[in-house]
N, CA, C and O atoms as CSV, one atom per row, in Angstrom:
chain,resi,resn,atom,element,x,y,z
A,1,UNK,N,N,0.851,-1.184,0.000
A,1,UNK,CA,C,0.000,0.000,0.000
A,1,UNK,C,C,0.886,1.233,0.000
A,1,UNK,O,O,1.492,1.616,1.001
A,2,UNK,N,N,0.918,1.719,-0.963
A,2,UNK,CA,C,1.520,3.208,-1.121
A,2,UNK,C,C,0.530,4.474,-0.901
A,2,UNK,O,O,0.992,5.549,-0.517
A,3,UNK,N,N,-0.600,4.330,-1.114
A,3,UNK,CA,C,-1.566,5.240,-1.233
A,3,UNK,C,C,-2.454,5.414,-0.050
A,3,UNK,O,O,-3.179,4.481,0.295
A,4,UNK,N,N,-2.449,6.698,0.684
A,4,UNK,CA,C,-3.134,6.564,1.308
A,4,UNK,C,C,-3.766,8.522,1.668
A,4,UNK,O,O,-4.064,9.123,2.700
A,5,UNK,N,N,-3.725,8.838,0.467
A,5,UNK,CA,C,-4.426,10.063,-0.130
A,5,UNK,C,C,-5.258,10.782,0.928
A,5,UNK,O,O,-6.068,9.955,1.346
A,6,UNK,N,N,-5.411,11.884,1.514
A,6,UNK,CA,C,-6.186,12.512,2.842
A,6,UNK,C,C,-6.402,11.844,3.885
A,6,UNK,O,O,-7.229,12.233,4.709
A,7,UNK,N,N,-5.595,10.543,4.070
A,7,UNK,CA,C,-6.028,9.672,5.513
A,7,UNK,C,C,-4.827,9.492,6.235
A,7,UNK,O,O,-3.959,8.657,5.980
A,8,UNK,N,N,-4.824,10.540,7.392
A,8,UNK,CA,C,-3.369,10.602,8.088
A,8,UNK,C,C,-3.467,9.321,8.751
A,8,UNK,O,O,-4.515,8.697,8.913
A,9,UNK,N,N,-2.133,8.911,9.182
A,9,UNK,CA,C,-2.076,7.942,9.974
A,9,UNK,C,C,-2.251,7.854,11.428
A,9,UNK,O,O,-1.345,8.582,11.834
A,10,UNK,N,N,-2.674,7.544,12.134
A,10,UNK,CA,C,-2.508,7.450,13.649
A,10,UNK,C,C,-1.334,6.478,14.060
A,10,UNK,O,O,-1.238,6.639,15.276
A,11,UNK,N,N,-0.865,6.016,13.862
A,11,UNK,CA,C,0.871,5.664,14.550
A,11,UNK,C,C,1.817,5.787,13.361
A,11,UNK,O,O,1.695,5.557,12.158
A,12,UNK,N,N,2.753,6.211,14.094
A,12,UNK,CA,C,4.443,6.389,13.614
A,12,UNK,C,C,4.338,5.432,12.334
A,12,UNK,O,O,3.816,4.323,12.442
A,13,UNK,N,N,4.802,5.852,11.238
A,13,UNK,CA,C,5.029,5.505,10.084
A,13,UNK,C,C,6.690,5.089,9.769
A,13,UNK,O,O,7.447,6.056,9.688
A,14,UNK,N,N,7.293,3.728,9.589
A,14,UNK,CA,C,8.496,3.746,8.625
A,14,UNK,C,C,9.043,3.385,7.813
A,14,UNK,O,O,9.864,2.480,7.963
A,15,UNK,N,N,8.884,3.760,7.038
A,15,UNK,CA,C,9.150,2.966,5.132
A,15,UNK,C,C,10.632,3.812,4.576
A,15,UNK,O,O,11.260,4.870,4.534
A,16,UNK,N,N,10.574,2.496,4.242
A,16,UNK,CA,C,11.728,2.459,3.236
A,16,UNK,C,C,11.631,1.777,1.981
A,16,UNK,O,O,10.675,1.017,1.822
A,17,UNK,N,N,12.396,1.916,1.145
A,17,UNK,CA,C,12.257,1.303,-0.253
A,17,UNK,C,C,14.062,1.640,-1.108
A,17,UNK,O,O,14.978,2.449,-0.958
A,18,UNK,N,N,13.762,0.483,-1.975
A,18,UNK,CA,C,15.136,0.291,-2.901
A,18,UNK,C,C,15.114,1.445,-3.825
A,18,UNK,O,O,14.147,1.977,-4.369
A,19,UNK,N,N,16.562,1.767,-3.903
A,19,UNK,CA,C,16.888,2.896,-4.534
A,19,UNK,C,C,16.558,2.139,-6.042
A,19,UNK,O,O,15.719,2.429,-6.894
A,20,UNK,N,N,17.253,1.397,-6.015
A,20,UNK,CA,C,17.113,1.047,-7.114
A,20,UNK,C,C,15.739,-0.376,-8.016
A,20,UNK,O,O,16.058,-0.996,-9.031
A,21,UNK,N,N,14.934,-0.482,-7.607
A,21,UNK,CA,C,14.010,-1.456,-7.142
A,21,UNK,C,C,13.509,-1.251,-8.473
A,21,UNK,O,O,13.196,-0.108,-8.805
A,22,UNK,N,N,13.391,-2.213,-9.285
A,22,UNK,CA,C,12.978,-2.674,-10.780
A,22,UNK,C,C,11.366,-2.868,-10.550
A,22,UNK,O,O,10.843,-2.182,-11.428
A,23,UNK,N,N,10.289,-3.526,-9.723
A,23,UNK,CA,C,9.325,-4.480,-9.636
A,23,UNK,C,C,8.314,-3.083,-9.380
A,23,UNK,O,O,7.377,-2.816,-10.133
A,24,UNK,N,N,8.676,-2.281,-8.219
A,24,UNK,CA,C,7.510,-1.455,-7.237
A,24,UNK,C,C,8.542,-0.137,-7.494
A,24,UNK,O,O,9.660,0.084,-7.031
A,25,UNK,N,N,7.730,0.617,-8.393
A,25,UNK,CA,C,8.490,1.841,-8.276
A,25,UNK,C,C,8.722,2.744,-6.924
A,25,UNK,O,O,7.786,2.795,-6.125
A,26,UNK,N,N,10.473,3.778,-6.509
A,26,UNK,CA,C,10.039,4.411,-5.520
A,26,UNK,C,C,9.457,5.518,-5.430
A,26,UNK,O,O,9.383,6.119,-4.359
A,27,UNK,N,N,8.946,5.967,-6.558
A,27,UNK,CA,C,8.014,7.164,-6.161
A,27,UNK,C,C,6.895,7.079,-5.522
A,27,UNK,O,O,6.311,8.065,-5.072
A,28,UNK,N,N,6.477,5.864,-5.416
A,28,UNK,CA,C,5.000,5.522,-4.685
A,28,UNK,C,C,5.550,5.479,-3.141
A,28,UNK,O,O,4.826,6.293,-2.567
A,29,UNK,N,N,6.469,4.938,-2.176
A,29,UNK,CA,C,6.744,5.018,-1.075
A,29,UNK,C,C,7.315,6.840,-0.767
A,29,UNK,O,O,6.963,7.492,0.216
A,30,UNK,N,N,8.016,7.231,-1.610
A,30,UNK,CA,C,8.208,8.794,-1.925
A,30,UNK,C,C,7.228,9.726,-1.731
A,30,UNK,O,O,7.362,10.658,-0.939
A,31,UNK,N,N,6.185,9.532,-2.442
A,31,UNK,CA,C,5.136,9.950,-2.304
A,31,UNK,C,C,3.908,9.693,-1.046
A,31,UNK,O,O,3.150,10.570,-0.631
A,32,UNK,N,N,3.941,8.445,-0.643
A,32,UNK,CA,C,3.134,7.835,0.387
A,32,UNK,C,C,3.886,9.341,1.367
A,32,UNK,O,O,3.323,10.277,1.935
A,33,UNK,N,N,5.078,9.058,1.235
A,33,UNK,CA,C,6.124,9.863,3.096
A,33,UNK,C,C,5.581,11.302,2.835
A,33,UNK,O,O,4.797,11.825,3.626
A,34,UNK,N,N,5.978,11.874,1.806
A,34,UNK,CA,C,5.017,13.094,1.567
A,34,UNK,C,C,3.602,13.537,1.590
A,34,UNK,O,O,3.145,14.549,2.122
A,35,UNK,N,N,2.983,12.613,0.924
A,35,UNK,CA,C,1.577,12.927,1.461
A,35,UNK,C,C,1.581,12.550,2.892
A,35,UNK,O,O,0.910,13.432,3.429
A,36,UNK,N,N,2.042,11.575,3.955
A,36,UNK,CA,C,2.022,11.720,5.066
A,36,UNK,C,C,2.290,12.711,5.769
A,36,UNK,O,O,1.485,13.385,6.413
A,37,UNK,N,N,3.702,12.889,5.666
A,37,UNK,CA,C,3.764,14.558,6.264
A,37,UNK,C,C,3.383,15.978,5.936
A,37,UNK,O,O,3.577,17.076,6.459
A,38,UNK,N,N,2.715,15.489,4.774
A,38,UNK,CA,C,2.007,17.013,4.639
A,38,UNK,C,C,0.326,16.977,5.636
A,38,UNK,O,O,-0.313,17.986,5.938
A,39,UNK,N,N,-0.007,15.739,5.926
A,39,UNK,CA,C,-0.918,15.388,6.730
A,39,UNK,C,C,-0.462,15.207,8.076
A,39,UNK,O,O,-1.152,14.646,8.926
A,40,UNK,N,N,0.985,15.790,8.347
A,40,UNK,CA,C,0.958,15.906,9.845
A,40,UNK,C,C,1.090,14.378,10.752
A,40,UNK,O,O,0.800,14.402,11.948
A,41,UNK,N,N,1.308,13.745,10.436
A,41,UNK,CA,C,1.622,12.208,10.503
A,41,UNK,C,C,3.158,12.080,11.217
A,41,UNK,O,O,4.089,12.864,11.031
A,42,UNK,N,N,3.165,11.159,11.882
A,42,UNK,CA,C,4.626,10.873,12.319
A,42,UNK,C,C,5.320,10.086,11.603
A,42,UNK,O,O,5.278,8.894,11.908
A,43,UNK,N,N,6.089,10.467,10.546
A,43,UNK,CA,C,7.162,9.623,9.594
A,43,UNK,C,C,8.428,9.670,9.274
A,43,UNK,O,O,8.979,10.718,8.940
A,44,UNK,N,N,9.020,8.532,9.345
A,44,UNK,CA,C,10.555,7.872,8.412
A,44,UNK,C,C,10.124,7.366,7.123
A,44,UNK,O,O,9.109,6.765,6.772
A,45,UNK,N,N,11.467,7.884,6.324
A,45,UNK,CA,C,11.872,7.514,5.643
A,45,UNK,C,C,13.082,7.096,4.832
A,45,UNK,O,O,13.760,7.953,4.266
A,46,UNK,N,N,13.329,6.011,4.770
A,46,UNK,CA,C,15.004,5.700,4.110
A,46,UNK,C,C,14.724,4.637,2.564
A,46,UNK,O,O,13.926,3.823,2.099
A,47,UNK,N,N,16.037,5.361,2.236
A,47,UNK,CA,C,15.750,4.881,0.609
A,47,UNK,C,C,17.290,4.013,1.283
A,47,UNK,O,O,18.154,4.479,2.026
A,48,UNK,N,N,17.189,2.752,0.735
A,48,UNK,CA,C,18.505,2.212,0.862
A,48,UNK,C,C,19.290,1.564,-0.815
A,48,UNK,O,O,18.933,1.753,-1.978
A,49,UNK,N,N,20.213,0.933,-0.352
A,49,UNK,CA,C,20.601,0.932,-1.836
A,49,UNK,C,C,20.338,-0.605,-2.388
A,49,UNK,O,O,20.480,-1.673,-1.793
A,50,UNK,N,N,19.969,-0.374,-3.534
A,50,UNK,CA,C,19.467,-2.255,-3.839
A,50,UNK,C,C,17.809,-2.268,-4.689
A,50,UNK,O,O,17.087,-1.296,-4.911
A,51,UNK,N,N,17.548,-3.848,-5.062
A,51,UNK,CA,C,16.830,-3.429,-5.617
A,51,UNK,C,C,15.763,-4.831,-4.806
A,51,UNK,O,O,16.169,-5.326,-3.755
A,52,UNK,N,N,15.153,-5.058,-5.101
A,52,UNK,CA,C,13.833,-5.716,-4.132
A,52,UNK,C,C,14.406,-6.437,-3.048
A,52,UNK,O,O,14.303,-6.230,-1.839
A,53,UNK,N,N,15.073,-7.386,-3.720
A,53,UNK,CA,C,15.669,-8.106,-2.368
A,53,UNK,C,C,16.770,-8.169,-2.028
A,53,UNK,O,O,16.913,-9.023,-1.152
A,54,UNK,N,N,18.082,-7.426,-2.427
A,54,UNK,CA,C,18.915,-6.692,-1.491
A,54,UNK,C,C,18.192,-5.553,-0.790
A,54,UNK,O,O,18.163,-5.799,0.416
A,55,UNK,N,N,17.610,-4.423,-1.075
A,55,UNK,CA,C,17.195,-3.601,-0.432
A,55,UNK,C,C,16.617,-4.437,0.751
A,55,UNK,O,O,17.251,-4.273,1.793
A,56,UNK,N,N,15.585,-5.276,0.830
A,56,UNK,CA,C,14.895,-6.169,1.703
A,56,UNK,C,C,16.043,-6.316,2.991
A,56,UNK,O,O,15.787,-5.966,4.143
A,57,UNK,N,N,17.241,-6.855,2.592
A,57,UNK,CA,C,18.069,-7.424,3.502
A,57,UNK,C,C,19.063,-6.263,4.011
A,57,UNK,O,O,19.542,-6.365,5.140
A,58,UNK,N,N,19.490,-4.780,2.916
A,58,UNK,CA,C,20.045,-4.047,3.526
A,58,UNK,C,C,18.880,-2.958,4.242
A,58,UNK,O,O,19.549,-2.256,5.001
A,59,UNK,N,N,18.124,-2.733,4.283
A,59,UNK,CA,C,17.235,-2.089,5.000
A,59,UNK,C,C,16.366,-3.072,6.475
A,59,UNK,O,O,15.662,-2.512,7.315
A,60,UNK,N,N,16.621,-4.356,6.454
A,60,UNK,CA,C,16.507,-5.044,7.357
A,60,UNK,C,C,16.684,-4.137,9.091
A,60,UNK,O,O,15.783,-3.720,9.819
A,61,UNK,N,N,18.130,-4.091,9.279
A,61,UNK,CA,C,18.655,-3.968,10.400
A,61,UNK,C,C,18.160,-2.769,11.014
A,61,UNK,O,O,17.643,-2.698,12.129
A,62,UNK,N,N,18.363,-1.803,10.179
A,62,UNK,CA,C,17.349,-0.162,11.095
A,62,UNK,C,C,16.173,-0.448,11.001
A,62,UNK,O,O,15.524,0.182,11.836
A,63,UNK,N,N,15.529,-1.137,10.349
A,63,UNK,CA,C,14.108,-1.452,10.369
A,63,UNK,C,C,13.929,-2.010,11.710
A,63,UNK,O,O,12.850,-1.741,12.240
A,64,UNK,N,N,14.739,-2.718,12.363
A,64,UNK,CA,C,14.631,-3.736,13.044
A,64,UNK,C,C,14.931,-3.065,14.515
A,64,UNK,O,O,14.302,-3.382,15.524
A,65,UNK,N,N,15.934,-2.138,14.486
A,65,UNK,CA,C,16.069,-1.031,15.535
A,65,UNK,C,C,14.923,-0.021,15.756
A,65,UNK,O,O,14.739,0.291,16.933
A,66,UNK,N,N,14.138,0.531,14.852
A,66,UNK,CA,C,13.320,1.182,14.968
A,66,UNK,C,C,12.068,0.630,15.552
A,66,UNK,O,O,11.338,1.262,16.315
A,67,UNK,N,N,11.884,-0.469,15.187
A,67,UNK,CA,C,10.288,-1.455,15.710
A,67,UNK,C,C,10.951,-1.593,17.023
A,67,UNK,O,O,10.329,-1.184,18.003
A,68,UNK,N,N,12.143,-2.119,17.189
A,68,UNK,CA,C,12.276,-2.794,18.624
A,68,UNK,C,C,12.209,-1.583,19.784
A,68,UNK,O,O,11.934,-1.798,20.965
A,69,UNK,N,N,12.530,-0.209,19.187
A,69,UNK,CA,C,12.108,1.107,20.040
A,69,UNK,C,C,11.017,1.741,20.463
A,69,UNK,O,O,10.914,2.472,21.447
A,70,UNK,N,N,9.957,1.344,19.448
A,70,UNK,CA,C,8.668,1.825,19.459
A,70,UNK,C,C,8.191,0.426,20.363
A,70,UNK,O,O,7.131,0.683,20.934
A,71,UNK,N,N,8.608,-0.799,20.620
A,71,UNK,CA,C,7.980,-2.102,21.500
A,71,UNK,C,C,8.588,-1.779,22.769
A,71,UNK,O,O,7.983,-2.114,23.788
A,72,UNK,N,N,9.980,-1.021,22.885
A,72,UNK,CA,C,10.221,-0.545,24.176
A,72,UNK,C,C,9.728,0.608,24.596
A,72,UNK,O,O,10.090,0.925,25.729
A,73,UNK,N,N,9.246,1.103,24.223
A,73,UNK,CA,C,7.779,2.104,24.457
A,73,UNK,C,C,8.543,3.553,24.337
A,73,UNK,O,O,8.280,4.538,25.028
A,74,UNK,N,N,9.788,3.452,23.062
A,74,UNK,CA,C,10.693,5.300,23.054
A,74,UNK,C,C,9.506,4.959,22.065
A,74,UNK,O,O,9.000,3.981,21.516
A,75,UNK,N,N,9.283,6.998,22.195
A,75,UNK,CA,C,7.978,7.657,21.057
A,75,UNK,C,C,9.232,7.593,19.782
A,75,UNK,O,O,10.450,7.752,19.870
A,76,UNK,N,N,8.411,7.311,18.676
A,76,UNK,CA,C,9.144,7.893,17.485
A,76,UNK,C,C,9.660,9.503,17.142
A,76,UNK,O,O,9.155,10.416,17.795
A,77,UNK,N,N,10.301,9.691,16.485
A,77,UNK,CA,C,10.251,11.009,16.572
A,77,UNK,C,C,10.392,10.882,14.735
A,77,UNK,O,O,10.981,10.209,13.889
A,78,UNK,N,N,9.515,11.911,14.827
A,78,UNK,CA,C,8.913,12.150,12.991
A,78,UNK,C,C,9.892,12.533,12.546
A,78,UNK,O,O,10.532,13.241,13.324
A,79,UNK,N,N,10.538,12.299,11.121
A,79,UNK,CA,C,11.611,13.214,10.306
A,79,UNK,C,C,10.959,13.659,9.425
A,79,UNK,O,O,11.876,14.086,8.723
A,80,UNK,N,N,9.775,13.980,8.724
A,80,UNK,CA,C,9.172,15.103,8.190
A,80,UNK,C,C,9.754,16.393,8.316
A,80,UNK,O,O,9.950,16.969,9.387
A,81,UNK,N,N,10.067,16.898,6.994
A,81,UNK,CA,C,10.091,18.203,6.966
A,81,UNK,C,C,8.941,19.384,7.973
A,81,UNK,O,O,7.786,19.197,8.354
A,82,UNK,N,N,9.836,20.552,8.147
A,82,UNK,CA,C,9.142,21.466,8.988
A,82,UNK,C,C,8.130,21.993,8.074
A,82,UNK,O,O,8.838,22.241,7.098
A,83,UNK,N,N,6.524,22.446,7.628
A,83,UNK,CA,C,6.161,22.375,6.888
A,83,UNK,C,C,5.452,24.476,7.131
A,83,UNK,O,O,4.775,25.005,6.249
């Protein structure tokens, strides 16, 4: 799901996607983070390098730091631009 057009989110958002990713273009996760934060939403975003499934495995590990922070109950803190 990339799309989620006038419907802010209610929890912390963090996506990432392959820089280079042949299958799922990244302007749709690009765009998802932007329309999120222009809706005031709490969001990350990291483009890593790779394309479906290297990206998968190099975007793994901060993925994996970030969930395990939000289960130890630290608030996210949004990287959205100041708008």
């Amino acid at each position: 799901l990339t799309e989620m057009a006038d419907v802010k989110s209610d929890m912390p958002l963090y996506i990432y996607h392959g820089a280079q990713e042949i299958w799922i273009p990244v302007q749709g996760a690009r765009n998802l983070y932007a329309q999120q934060c222009k809706l005031g939403a709490n969001a990350t975003y990291r483009e890593v390098l790779g394309e479906h499934l290297s990206a998968a495995v190099i975007g793994y590990p901060e993925t994996m730091e970030w969930l395990d922070a939000r289960l130890r109950g630290i608030p996210a803190k949004s990287e959205c631009p100041k708008q």
